[in-house]
C-alpha positions as CSV (number, residue, x, y, z in Angstrom):
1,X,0.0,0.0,0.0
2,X,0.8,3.7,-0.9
3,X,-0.4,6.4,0.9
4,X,-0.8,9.5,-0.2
5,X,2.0,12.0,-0.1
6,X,3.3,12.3,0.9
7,X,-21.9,-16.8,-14.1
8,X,-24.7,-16.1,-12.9
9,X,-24.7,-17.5,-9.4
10,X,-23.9,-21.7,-10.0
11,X,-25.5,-24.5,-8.3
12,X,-23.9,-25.8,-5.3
13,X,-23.0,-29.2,-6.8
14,X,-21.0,-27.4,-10.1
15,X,-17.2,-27.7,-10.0
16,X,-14.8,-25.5,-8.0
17,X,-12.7,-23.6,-10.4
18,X,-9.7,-24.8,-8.0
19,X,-6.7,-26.5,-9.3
20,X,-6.9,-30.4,-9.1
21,X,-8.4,-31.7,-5.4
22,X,-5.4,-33.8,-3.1
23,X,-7.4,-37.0,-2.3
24,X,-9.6,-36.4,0.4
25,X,-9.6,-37.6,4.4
26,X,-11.9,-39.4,6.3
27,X,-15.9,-38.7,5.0
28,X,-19.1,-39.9,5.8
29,X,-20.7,-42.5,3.3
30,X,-23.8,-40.9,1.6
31,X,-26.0,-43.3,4.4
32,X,-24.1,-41.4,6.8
33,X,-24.7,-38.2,6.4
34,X,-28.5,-38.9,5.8
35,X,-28.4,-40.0,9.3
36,X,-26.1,-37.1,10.0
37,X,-28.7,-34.7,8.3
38,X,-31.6,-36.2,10.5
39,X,-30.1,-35.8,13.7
40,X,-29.0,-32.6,13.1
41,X,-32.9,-31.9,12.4
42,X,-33.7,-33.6,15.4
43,X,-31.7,-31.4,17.8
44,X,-33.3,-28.4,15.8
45,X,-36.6,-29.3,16.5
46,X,-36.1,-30.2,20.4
47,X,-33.8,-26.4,20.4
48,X,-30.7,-27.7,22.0
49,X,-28.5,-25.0,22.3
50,X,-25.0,-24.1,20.0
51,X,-22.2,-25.9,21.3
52,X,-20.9,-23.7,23.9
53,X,-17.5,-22.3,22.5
54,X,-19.4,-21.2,19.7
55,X,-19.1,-17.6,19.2
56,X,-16.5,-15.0,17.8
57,X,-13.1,-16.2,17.4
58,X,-9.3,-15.5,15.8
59,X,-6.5,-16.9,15.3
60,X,-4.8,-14.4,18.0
61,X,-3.0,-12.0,15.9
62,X,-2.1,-8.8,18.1
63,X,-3.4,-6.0,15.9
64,X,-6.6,-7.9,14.5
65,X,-7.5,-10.3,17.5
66,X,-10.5,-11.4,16.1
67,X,-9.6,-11.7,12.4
68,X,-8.9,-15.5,11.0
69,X,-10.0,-18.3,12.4
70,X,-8.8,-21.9,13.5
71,X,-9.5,-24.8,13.2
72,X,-8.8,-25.1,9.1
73,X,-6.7,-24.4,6.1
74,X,-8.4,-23.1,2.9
75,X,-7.0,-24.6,-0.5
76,X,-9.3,-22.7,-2.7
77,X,-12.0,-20.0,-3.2
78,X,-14.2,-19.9,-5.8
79,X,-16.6,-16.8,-5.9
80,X,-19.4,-16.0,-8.1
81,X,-21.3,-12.2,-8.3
82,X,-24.2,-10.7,-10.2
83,X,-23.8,-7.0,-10.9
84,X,-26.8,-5.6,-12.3
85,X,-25.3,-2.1,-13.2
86,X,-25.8,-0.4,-9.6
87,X,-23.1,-0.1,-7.8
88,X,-25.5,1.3,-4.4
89,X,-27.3,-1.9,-4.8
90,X,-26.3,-5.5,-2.8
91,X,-25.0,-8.1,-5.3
92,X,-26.2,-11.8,-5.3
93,X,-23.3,-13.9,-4.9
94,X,-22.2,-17.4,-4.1
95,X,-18.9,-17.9,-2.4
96,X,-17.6,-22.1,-2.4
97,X,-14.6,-22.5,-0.3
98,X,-12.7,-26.0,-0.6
99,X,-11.0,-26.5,2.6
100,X,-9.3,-29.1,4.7
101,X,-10.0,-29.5,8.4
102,X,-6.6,-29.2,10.9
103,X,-8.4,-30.4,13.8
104,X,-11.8,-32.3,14.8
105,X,-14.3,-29.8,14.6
106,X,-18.7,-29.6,15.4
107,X,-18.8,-26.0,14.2
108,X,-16.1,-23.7,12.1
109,X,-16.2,-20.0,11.5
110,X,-15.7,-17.4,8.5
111,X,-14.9,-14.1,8.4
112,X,-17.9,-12.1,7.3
113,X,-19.8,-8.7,8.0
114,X,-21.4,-6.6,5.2
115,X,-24.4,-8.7,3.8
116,X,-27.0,-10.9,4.0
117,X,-26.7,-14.7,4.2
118,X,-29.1,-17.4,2.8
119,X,-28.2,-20.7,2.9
120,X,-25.4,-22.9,3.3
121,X,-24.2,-26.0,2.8
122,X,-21.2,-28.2,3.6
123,X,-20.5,-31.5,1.5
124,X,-23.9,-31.0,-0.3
125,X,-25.7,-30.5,3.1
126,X,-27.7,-27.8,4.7
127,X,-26.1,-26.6,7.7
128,X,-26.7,-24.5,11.0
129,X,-25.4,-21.1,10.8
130,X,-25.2,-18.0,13.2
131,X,-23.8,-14.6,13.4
132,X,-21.4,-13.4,15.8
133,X,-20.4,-10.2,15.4
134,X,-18.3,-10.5,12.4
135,X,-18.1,-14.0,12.4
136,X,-20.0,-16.6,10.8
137,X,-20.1,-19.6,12.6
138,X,-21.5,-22.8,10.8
139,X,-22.5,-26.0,12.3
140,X,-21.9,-28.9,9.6
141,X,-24.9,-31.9,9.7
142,X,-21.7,-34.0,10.5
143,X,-18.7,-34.1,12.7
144,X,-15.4,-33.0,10.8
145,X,-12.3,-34.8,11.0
146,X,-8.6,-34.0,10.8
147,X,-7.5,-33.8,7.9
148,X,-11.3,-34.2,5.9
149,X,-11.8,-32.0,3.1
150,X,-14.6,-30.0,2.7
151,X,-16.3,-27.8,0.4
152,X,-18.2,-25.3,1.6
153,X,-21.3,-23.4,0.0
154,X,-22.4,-20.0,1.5
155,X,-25.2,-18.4,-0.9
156,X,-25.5,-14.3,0.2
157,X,-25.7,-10.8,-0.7
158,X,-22.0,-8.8,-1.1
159,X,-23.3,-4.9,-0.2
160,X,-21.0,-2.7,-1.8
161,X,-22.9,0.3,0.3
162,X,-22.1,1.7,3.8
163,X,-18.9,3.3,5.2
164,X,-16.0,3.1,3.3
165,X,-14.1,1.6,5.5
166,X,-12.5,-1.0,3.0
167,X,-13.9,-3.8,1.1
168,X,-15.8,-2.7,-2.0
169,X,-14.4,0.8,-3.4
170,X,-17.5,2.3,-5.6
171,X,-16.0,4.4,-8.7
172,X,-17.7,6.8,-10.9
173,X,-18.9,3.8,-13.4
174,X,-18.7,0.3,-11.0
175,X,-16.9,-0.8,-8.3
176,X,-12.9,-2.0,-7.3
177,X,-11.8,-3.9,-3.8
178,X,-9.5,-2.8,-1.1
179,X,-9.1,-5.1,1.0
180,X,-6.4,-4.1,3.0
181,X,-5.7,-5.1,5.9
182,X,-9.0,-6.6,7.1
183,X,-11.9,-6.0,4.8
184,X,-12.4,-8.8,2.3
185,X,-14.9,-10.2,4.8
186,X,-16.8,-7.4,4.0
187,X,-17.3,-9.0,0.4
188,X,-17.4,-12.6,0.8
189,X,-16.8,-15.1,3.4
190,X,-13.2,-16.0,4.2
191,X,-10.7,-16.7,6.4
192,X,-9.5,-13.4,6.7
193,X,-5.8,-13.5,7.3
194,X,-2.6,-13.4,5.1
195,X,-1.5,-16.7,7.0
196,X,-3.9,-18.6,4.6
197,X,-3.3,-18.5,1.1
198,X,-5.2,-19.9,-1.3
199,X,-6.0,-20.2,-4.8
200,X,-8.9,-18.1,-6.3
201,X,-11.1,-18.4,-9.2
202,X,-13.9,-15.3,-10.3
203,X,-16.9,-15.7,-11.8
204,X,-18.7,-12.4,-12.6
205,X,-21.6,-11.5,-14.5
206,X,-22.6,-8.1,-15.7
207,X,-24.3,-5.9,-18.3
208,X,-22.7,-6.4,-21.3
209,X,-21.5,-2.6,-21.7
210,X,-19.2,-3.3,-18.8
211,X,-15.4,-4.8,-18.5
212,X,-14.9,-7.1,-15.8
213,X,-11.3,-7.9,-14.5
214,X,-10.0,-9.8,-11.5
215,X,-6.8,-11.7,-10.1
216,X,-5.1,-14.0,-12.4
217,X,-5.8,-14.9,-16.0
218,X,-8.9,-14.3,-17.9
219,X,-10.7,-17.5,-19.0
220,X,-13.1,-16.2,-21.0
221,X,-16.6,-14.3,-21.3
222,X,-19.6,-15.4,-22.8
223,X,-23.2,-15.3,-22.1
224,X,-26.2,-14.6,-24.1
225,X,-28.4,-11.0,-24.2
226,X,-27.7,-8.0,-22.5
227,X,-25.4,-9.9,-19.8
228,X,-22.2,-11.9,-19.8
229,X,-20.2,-13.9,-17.3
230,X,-16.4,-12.9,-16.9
231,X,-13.8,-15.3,-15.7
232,X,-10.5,-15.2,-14.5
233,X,-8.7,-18.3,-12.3
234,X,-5.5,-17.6,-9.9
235,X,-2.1,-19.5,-10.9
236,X,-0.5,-18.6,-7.7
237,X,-2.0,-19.2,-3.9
238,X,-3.0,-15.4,-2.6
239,X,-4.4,-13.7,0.5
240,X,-7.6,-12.7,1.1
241,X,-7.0,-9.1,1.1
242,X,-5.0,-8.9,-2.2
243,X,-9.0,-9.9,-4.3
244,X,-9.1,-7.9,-6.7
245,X,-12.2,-7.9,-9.0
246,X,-12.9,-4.3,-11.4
247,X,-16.3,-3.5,-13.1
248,X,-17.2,-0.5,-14.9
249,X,-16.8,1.4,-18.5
250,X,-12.8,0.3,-18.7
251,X,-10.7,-0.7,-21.2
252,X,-7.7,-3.9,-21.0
253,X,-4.7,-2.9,-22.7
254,X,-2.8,-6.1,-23.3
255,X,0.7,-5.8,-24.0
256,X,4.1,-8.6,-23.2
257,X,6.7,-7.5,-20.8
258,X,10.0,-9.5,-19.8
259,X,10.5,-13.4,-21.2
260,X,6.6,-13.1,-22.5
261,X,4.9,-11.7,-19.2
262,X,1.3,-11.2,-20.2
263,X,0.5,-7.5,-18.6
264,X,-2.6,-5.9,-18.9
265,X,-3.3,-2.8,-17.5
266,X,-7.5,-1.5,-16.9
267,X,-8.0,2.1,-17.1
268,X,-11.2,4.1,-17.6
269,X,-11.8,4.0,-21.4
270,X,-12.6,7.6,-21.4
271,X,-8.8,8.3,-20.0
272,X,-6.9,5.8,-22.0
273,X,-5.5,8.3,-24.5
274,X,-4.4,10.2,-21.4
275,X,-2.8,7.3,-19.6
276,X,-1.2,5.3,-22.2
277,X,2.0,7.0,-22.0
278,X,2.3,6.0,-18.0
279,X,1.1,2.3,-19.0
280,X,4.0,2.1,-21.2
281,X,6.4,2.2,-18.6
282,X,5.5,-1.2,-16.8
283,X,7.5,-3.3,-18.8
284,X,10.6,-1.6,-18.6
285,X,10.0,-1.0,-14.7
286,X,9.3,-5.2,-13.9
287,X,12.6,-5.8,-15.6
288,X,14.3,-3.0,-13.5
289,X,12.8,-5.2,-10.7
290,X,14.1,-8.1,-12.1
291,X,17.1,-7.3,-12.2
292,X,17.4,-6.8,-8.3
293,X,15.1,-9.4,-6.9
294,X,14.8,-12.2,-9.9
295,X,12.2,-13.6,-11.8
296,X,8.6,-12.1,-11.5
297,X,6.1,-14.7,-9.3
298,X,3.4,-14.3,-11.1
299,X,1.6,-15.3,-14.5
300,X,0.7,-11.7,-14.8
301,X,0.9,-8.1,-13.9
302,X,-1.1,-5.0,-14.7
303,X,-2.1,-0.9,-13.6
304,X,-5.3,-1.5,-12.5
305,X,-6.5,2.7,-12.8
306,X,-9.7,3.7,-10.8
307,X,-11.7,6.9,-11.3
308,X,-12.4,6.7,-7.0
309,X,-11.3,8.7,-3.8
310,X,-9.3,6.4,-1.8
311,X,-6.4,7.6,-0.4
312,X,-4.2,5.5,-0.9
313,X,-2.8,2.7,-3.7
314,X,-3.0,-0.8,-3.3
315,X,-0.9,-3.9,-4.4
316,X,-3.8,-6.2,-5.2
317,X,-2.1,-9.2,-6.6
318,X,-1.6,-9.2,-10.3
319,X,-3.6,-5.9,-10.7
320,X,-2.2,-3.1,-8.6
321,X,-4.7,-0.2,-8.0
322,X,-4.5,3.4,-8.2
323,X,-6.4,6.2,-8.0
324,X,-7.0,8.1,-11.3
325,X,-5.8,11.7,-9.8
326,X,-2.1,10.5,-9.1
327,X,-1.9,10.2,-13.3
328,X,-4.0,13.3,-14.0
329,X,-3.3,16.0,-11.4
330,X,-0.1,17.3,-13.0
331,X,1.4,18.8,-9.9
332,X,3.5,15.9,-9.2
333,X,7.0,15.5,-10.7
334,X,7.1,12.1,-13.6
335,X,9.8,10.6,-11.5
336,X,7.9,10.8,-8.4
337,X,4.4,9.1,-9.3
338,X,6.7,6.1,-11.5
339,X,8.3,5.7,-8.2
340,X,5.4,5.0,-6.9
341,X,4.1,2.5,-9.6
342,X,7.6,0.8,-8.6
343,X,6.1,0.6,-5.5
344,X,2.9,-1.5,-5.5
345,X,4.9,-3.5,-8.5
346,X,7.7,-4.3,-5.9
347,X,4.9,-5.4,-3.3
348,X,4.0,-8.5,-5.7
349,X,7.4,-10.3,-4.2
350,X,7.1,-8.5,-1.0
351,X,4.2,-9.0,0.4
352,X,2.0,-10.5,-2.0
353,X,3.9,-13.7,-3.0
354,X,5.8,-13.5,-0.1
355,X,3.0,-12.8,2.4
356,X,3.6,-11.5,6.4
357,X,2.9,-14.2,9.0
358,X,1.0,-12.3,11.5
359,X,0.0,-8.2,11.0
360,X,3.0,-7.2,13.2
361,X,5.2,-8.2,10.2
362,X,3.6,-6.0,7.6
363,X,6.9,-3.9,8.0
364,X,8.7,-6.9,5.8
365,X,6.0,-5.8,3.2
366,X,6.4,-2.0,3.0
367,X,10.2,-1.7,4.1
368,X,11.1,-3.3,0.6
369,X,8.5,-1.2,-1.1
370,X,9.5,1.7,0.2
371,X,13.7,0.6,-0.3
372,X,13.0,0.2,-4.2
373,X,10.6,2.8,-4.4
374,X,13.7,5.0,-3.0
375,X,16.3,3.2,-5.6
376,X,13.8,3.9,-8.6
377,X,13.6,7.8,-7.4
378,X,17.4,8.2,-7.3
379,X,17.4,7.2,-10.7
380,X,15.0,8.8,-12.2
381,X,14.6,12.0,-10.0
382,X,17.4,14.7,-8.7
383,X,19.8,15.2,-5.9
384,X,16.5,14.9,-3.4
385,X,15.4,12.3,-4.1
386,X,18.8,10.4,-3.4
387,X,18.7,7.4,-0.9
388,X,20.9,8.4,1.2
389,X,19.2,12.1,1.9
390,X,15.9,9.7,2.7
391,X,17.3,8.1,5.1
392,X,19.2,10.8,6.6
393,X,15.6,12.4,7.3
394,X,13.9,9.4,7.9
395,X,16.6,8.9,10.9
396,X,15.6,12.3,12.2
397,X,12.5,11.5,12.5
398,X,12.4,7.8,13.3
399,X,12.4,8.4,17.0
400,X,9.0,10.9,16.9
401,X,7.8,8.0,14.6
402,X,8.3,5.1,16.8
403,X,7.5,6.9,20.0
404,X,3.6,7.5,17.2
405,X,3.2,4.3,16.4
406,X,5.3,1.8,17.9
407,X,9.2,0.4,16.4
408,X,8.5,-1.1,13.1
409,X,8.2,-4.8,13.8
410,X,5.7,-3.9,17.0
411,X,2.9,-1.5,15.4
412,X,1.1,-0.2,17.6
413,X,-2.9,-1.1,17.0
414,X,-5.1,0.6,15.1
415,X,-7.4,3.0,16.9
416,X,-11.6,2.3,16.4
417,X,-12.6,3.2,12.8
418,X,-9.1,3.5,11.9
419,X,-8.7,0.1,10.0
420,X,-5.8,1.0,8.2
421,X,-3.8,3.1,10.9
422,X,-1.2,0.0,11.2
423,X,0.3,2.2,8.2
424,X,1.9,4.8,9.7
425,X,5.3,6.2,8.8
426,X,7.3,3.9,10.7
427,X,6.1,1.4,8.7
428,X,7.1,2.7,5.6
429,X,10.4,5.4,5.6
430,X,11.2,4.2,9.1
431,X,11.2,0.3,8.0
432,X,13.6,1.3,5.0
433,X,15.8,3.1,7.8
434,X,16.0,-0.1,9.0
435,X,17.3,-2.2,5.8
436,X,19.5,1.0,4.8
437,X,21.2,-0.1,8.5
438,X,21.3,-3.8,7.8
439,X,23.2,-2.6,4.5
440,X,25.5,-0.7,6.4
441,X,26.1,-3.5,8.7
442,X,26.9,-6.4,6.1
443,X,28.0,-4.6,2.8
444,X,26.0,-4.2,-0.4
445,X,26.7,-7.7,-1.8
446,X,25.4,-9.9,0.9
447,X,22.4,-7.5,1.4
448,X,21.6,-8.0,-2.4
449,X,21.8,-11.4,-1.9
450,X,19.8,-11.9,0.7
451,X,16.6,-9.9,-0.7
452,X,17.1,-12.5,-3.8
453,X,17.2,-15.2,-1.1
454,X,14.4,-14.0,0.7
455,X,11.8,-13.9,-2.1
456,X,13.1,-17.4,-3.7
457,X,12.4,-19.2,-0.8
458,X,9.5,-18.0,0.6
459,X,7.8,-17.6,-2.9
460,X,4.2,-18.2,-2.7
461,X,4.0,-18.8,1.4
462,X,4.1,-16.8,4.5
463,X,7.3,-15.7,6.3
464,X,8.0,-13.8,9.8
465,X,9.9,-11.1,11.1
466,X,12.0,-14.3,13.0
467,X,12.3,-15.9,9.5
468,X,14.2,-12.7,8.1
469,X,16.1,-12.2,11.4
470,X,17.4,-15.9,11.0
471,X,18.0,-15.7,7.2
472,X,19.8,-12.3,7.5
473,X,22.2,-14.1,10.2
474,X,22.8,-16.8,7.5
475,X,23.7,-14.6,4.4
476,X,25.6,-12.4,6.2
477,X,27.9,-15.3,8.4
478,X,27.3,-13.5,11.6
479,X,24.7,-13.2,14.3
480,X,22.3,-10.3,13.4
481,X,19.8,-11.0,16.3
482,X,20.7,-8.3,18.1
483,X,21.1,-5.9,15.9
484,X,18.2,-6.4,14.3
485,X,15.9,-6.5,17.4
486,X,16.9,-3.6,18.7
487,X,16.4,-1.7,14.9
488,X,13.1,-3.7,15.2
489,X,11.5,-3.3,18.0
490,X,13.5,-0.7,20.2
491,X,11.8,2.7,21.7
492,X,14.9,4.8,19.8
493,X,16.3,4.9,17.2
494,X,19.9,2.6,17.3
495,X,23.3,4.6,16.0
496,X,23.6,4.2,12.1
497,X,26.2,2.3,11.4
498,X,29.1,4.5,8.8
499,X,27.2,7.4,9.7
500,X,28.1,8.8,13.7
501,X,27.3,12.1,12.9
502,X,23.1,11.4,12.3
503,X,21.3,12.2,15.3
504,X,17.1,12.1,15.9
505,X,15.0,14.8,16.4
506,X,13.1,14.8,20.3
507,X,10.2,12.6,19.9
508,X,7.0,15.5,20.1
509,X,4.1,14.5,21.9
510,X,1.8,13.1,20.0
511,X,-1.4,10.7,20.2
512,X,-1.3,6.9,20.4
513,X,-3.0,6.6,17.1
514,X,-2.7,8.2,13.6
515,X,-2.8,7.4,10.2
């Protein structure tokens, strides 16, 4: 993320659009879950109560206590919406989510809060479910094993109206996600966390005047009359809040980057005249990429170019997004808003293909943004936007910073209503201060090697702020713990190392909470 400156709904029973199932664990024969079915109606009828641990749950992250939840992995989700051409009106959808239970389990939850829910099934059976807060907790007609797959069939409404406070983003002519950090649930049921990844596959239908784009690769659109049914299938695990699904009056500009890339950048159709000169420049900006990290990890890549009022830009995996007025305004210098583009580009190897464990370690995502983001500007800009002048007031003010919002790998949490507030500056400029020191510490060459490392090995999973610590130690042939932690997670600032003479400013009083 970048802040500012600074089908028709299918039938349950039709086929997941998931890569090919692992065989399945333990399941009830169809005799089974009859009897299953029966007695669950039974207990219905005589009103026994929930089991009693039912309720609102997590997975115990420290910023977001109650998003996630136990108890299963997902493997794959497979969504389908009905847009009928208003974007202040509640779409139909279906969400199926193939998933395979980690422990025994009577009842499971999903993340979900902004719409209306009307049936659901799991393994082809109606089952019990209840609200809680933002939590939906489902009661299966059968006891779940370890290690039993199951697909799951929630039938609702996906409101795109309310406070915008993530989740759907409504645009002059349709609609766009942001989902960061917590607000896919407010589209469809999930498990809400970046610690489970999982394969995604869009089917949306629309009036036939509109584009639809989403995550991935498009496999076609078809339908017959004034609708069609757009759909695009993940090659590449991702996290709930990187969705990305785009419906309005755009045009897809398809062009080949690096080795074949397929990009395709989405821009109002209106603007595209205007913005095909800023389009032009992905290609040449993944290979600069490339060049420092390695091989792009994904099948594609686009500018995903929204005529909405967000405040920010968003690395939505595949499709970045970005808010029309950063192209259009004209006060900002070229090399500033291409830094920028490098930016949410450099966020699809950190942070989207290499995702953060926990919250906490969203610093790991926006400390390399930010570090390239800073390379690409010395290039391109002039003597003020050079790295090390960044960092040199980035140190002055990393004190004030962490003193704000907490040290970079310890956030402090977001206030009420403040969703996003984890992303403060000491996760961005004051992160970078803090790979700018591990550079210092262990010379240019292992530091470039470890970043190349880093994204190689943890391609397509989750890593930790204890997983960088240990891998930093490795590259470099020394023990980096303690240097680290205290860059990490100390109230000041540590001494730079090659440069005695930077000093921090007095941290101000400020409040605990800020955006």
């Amino acid at each position: 993320m970048t802040l500012p400156s600074r089908r028709p709904p299918r039938a349950p029973d039709s086929p997941a659009c998931t890569p090919p199932r692992a065989p399945r664990g333990r399941v009830l024969s169809p005799a089974g879950r009859r009897a299953a079915a029966l007695g669950l109606a039974a207990l219905t009828v005589l009103g026994a109560a929930a089991p009693p641990d039912t309720g609102a749950r997590g997975i115990g992250d420290r910023l977001f206590p109650t998003l996630g939840n136990p108890g299963y992995d997902v493997m794959s989700y497979d969504l389908s919406l009905d847009y009928r051409g208003r974007n202040d009106r509640p779409l139909n959808a279906v969400t199926e989510i193939t998933a395979r239970a980690t422990t025994e389990l009577d009842h499971l939850n999903l993340d979900f809060a902004h719409g209306a829910v009307r049936s659901v099934s799991v393994e082809g059976l109606p089952a019990r479910f209840e609200r809680h807060g933002e939590d939906l907790v489902l009661t299966p007609a059968f006891p779940v094993f370890r290690g039993q797959e199951l697909r799951i069939v929630v039938r609702h409404t996906s409101d795109p109206r309310g406070k915008a406070d993530g989740g759907w983003v409504r645009t002059a002519d349709g609609l766009a996600m942001a989902n960061q950090a917590d607000a896919a649930h407010r589209v469809f049921p999930c498990n809400d966390h970046p610690s489970d990844k999982a394969y995604f596959g869009f089917h949306i239908t629309a009036p036939r005047n509109l584009t639809v784009v989403a995550n991935g690769l498009p496999l076609g659109a078809g339908g017959r009359g004034p609708r069609r049914t757009w759909t695009y299938r993940t090659a590449h695990p991702m996290a709930t809040e990187l969705a990305q699904v785009s419906i309005g009056k755009s045009s897809v500009l398809p062009r080949r980057g690096p080795h074949g890339l397929y990009l395709r950048d989405v821009v109002p159709t209106a603007d595209r005249k205007a913005l095909a000169p800023w389009l032009a420049k992905t290609p040449d900006q993944v290979a600069w990429m490339e060049r420092r990290v390695g091989r792009f990890p994904f099948e594609s890549y686009g500018v995903l170019i929204a005529d909405a009022t967000t405040g920010f830009e968003l690395e939505t995996q595949t499709l970045s997004l970005f808010e029309k007025r950063l192209f259009t305004t004209k006060q900002l210098p070229a090399w500033y808003i291409e830094s920028i583009m490098v930016h949410e580009l450099s966020h699809q190897w950190f942070g989207d293909s290499v995702s953060p464990r926990r919250w906490s370690d969203v610093w790991l995502n926006e400390a390399h943004a930010t570090w390239y983001e800073a390379l690409y500007a010395q290039e391109k800009g002039d003597i003020r936007a050079s790295m090390e002048a960044r960092m040199r007031r980035a140190y002055e003010s990393s004190d004030s910073w962490r003193a704000d919002g907490g040290p970079p790998a310890a956030p402090k949490p977001p206030a009420p209503g403040q969703k996003i507030g984890i992303f403060r500056p000491a996760v961005y400029d004051g992160s970078a201060l803090v790979l700018y020191a591990l550079r210092q510490k262990i010379g240019s060459a292992a530091f470039d090697r470890l970043q190349r490392i880093w994204v190689a090995r943890h391609r397509d999973g989750v890593a930790s702020t204890a997983d960088f610590l240990a891998l930093a130690s490795d590259v470099a042939g020394q023990d980096l713990s303690g240097f680290l932690h205290d860059w990490l997670y100390a109230r000041h600032t540590p001494a730079m190392p090659g440069h005695p003479g930077w000093k921090t400013k007095a941290a101000a009083a400020k409040p605990a909470h800020g955006r």
